[in-house]
KOLGU-513224 format. One record per residue: x negated, y negated, z of N, C-alpha, C in turn; residue in three letters. Coordinates in Angstrom, 2 decimals. Layout:
% residues N
n.c1:X&n.c2:Y&n.c3:Z&ca.c1:X&ca.c2:Y&ca.c3:Z&c.c1:X&c.c2:Y&c.c3:Z&r:ALA
...
//
This chain:
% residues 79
n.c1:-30.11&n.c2:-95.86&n.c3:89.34&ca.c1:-28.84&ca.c2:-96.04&ca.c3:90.01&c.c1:-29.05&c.c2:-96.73&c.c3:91.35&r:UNK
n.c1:-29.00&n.c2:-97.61&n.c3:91.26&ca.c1:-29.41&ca.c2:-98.73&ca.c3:92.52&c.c1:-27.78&c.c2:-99.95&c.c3:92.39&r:UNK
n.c1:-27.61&n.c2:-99.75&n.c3:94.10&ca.c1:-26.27&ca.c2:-100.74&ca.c3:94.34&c.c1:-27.20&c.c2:-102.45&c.c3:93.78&r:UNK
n.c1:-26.06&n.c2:-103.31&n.c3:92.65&ca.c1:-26.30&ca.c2:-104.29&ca.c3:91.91&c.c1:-25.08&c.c2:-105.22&c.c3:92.80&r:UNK
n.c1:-24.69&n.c2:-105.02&n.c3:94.03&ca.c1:-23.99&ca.c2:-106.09&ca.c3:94.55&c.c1:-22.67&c.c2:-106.55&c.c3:94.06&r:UNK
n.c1:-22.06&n.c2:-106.11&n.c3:92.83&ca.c1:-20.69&ca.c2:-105.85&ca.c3:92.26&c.c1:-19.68&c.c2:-105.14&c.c3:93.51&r:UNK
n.c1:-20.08&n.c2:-104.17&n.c3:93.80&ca.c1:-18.98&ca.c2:-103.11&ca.c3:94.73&c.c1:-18.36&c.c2:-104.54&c.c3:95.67&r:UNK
n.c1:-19.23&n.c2:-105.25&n.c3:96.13&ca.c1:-18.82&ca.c2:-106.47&ca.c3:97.48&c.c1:-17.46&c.c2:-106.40&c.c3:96.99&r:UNK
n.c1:-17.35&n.c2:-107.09&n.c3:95.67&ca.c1:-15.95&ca.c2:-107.74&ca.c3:95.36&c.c1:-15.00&c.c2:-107.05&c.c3:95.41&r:UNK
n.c1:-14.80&n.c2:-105.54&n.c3:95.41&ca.c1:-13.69&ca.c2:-104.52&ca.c3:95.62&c.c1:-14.07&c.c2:-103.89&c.c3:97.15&r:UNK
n.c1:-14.63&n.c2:-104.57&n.c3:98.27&ca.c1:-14.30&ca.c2:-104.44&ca.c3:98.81&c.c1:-13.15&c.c2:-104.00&c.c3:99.98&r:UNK
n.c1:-13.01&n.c2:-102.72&n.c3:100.61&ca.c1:-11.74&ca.c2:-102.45&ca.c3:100.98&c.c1:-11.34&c.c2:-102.72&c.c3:103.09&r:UNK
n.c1:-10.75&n.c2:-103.58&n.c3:103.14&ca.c1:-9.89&ca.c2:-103.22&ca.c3:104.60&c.c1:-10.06&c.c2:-101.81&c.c3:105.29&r:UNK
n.c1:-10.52&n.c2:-101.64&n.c3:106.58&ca.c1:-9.51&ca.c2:-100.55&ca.c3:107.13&c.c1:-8.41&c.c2:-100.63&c.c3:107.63&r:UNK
n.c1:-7.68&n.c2:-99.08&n.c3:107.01&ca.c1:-6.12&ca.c2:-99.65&ca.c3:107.39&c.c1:-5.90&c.c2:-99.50&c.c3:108.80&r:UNK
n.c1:-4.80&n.c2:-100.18&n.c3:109.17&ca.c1:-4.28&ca.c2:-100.03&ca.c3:110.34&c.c1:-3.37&c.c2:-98.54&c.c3:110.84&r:UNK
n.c1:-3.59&n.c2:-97.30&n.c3:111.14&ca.c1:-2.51&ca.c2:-96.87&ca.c3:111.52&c.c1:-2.86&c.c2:-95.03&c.c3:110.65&r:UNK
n.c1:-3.67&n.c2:-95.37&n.c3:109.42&ca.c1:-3.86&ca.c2:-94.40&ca.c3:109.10&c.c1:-5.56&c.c2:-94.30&c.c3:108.71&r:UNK
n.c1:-5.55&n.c2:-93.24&n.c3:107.30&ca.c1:-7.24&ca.c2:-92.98&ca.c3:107.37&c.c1:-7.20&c.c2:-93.61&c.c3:106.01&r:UNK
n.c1:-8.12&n.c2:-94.28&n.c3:105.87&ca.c1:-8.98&ca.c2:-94.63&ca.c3:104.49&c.c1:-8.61&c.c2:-93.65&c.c3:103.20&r:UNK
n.c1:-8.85&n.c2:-92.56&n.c3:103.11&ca.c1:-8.63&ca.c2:-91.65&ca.c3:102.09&c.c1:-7.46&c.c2:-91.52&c.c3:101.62&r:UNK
n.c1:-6.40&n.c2:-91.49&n.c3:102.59&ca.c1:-4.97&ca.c2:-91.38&ca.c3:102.29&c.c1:-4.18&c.c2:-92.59&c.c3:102.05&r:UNK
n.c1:-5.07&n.c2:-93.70&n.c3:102.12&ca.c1:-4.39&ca.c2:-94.84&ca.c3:101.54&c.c1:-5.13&c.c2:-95.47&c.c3:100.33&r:UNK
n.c1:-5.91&n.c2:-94.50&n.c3:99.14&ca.c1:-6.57&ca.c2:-94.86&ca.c3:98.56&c.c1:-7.67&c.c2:-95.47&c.c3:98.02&r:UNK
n.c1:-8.51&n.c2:-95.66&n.c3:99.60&ca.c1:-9.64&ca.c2:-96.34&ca.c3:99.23&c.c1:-10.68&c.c2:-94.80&c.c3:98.55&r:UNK
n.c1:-11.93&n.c2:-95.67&n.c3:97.62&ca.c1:-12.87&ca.c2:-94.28&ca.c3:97.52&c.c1:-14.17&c.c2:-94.91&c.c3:97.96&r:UNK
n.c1:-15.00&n.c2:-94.12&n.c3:98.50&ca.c1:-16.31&ca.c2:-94.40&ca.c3:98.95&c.c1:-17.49&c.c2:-93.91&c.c3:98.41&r:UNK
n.c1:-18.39&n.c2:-95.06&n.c3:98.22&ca.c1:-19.49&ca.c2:-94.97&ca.c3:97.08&c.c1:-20.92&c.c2:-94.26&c.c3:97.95&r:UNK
n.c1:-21.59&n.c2:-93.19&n.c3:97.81&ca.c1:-22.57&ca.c2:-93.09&ca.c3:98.92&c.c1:-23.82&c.c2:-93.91&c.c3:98.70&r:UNK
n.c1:-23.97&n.c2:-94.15&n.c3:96.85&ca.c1:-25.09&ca.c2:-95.36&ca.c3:97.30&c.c1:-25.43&c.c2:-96.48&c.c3:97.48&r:UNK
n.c1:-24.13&n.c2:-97.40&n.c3:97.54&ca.c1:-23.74&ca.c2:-98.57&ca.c3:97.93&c.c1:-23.31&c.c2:-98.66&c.c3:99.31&r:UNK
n.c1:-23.17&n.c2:-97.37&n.c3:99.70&ca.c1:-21.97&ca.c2:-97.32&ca.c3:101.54&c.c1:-21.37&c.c2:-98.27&c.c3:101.43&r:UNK
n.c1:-20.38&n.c2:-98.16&n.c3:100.82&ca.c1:-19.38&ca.c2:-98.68&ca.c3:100.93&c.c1:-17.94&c.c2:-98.51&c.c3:100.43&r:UNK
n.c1:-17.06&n.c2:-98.37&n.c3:101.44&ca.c1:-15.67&ca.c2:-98.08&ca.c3:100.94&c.c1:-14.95&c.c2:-99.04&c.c3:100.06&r:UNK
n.c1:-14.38&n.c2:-98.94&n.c3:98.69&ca.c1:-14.14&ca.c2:-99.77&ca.c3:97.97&c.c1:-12.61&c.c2:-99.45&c.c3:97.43&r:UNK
n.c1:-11.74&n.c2:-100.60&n.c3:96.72&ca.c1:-10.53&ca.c2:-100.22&ca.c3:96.22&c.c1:-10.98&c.c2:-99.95&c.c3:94.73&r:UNK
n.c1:-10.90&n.c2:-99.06&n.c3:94.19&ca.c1:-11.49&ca.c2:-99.17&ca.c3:92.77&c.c1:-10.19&c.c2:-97.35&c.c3:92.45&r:UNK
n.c1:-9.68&n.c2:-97.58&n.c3:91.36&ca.c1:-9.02&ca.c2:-96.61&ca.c3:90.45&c.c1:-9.68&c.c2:-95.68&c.c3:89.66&r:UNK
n.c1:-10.66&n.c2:-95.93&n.c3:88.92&ca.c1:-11.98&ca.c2:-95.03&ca.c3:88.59&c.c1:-12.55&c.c2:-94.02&c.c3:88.96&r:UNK
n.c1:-13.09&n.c2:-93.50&n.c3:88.40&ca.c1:-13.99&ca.c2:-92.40&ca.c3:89.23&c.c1:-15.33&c.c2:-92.47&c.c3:89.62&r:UNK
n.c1:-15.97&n.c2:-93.55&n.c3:89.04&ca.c1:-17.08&ca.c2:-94.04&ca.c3:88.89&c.c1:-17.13&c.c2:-95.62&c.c3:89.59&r:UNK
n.c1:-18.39&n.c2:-95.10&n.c3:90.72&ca.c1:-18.33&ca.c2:-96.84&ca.c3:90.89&c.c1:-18.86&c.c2:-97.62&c.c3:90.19&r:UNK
n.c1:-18.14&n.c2:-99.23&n.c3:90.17&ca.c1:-18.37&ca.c2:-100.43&ca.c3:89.47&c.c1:-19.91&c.c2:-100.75&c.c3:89.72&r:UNK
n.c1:-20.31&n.c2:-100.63&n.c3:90.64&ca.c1:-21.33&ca.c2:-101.38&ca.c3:90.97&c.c1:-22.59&c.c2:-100.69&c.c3:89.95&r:UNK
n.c1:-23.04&n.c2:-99.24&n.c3:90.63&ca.c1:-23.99&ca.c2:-98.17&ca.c3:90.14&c.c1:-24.23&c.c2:-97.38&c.c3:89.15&r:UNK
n.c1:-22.25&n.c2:-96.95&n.c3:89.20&ca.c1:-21.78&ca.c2:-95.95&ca.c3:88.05&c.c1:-21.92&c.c2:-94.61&c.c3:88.93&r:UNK
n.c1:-22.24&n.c2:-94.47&n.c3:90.55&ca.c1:-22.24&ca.c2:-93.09&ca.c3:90.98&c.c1:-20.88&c.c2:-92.84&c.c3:91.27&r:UNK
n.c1:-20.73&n.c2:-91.42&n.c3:91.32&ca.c1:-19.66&ca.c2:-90.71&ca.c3:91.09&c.c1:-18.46&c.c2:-90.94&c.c3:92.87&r:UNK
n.c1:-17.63&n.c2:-91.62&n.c3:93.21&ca.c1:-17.00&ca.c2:-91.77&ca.c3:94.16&c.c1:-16.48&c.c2:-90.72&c.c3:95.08&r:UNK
n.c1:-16.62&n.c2:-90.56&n.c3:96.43&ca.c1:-16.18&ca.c2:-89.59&ca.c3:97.00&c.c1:-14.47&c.c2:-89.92&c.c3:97.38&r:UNK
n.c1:-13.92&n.c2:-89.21&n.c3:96.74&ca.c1:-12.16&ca.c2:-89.36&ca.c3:97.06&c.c1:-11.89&c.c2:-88.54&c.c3:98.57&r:UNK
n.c1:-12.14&n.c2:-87.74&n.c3:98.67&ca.c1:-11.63&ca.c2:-86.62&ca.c3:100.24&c.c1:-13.28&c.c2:-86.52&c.c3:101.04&r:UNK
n.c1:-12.78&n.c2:-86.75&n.c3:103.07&ca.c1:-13.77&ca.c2:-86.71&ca.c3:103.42&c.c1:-14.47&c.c2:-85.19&c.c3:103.59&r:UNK
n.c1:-15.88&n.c2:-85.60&n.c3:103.98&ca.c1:-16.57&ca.c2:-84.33&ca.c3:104.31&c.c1:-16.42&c.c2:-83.89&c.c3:105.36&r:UNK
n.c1:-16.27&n.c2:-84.57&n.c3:107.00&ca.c1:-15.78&ca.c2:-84.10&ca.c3:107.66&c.c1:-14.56&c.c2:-82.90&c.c3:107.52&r:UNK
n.c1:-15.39&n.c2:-81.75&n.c3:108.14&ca.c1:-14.01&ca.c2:-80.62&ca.c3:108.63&c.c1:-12.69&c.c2:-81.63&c.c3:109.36&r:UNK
n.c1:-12.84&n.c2:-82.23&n.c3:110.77&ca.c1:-11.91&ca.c2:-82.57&ca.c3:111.11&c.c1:-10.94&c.c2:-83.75&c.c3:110.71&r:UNK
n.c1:-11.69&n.c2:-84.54&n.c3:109.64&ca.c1:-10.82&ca.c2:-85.47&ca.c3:108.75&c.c1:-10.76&c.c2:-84.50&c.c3:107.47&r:UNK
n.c1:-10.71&n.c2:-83.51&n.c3:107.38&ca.c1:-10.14&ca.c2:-83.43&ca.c3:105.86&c.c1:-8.63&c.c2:-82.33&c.c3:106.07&r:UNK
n.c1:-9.16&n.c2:-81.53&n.c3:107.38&ca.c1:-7.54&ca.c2:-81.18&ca.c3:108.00&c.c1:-6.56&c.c2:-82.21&c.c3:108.25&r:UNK
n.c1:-7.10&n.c2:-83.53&n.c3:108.78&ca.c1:-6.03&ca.c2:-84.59&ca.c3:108.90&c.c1:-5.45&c.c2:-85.24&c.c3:107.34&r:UNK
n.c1:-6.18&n.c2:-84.84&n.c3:106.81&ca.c1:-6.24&ca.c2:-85.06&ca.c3:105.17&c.c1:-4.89&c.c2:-84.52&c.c3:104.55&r:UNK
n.c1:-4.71&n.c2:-82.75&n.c3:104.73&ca.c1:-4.09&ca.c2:-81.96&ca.c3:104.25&c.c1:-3.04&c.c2:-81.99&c.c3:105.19&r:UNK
n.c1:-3.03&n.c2:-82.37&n.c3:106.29&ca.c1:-1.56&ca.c2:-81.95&ca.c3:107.43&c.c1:-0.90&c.c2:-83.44&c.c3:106.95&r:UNK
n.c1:-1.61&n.c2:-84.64&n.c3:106.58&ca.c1:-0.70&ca.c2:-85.61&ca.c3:105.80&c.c1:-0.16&c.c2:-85.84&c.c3:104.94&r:UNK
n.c1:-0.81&n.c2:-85.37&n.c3:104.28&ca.c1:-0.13&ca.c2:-84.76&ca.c3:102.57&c.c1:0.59&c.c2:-83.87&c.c3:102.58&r:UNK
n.c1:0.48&n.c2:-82.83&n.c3:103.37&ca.c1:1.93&ca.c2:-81.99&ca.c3:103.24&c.c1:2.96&c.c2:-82.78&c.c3:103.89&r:UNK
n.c1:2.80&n.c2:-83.65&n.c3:104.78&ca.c1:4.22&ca.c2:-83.93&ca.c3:105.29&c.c1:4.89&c.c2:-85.14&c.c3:104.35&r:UNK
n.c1:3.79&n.c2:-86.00&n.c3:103.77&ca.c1:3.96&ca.c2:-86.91&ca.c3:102.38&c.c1:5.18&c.c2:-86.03&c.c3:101.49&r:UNK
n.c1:4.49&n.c2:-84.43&n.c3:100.84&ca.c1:5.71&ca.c2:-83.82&ca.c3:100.29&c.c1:6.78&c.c2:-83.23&c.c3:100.62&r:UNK
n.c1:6.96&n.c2:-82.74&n.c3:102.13&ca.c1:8.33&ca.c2:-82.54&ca.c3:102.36&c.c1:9.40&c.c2:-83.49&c.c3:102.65&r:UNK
n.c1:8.92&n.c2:-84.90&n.c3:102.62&ca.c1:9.44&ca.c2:-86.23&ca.c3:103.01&c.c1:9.98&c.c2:-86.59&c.c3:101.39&r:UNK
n.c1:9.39&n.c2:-86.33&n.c3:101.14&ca.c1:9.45&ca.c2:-86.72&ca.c3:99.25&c.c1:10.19&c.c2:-85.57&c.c3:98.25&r:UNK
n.c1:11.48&n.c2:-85.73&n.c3:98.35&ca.c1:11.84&ca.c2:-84.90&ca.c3:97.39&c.c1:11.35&c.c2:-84.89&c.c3:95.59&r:UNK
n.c1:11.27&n.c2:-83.44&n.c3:95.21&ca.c1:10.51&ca.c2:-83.43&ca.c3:93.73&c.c1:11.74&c.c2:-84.24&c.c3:92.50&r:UNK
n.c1:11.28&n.c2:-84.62&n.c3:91.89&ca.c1:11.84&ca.c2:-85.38&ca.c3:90.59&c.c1:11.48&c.c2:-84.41&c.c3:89.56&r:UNK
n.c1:13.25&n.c2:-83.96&n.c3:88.95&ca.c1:13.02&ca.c2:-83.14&ca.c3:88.08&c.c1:13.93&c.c2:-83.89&c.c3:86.74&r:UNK
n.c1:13.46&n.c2:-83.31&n.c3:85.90&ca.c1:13.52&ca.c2:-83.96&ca.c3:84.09&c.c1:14.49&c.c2:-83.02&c.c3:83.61&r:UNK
n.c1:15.24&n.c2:-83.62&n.c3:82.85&ca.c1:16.52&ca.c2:-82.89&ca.c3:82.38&c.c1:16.51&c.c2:-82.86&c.c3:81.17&r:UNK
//
């Protein structure tokens, strides 16, 4: 499992204004690099992507955004 230089091309931006995690990027630890990829698996290696950070104090900023994501967002219910 060695980075093969693929990840470059899904390369991701940091966003402006918020955190990486909450705008969907996932980050590969043996490529380091934050990438846009839908998968669970990175393109490049095939190692397994970290979605939520390890940081304690980014992963509270994690959860205090997402809850306010759902009280902003009313639920859609099926009839």
């Amino acid at each position: 499992m060695t980075c093969k230089g693929i990840c470059i091309r899904h390369r991701a931006q940091k966003p402006v204004g918020s955190g990486r995690y909450v705008s969907g990027q996932r980050r590969c630890q043996i490529c380091e690099i934050f990438i846009r990829w839908e998968g669970l698996w990175c393109p490049c290696c095939g190692y397994r992507l970290r979605t939520k950070p390890r940081n304690l104090k980014y992963k509270a900023k994690l959860r205090a955004r997402s809850k306010r994501l759902e009280i902003t967002q009313p639920a859609i219910t099926v009839r």
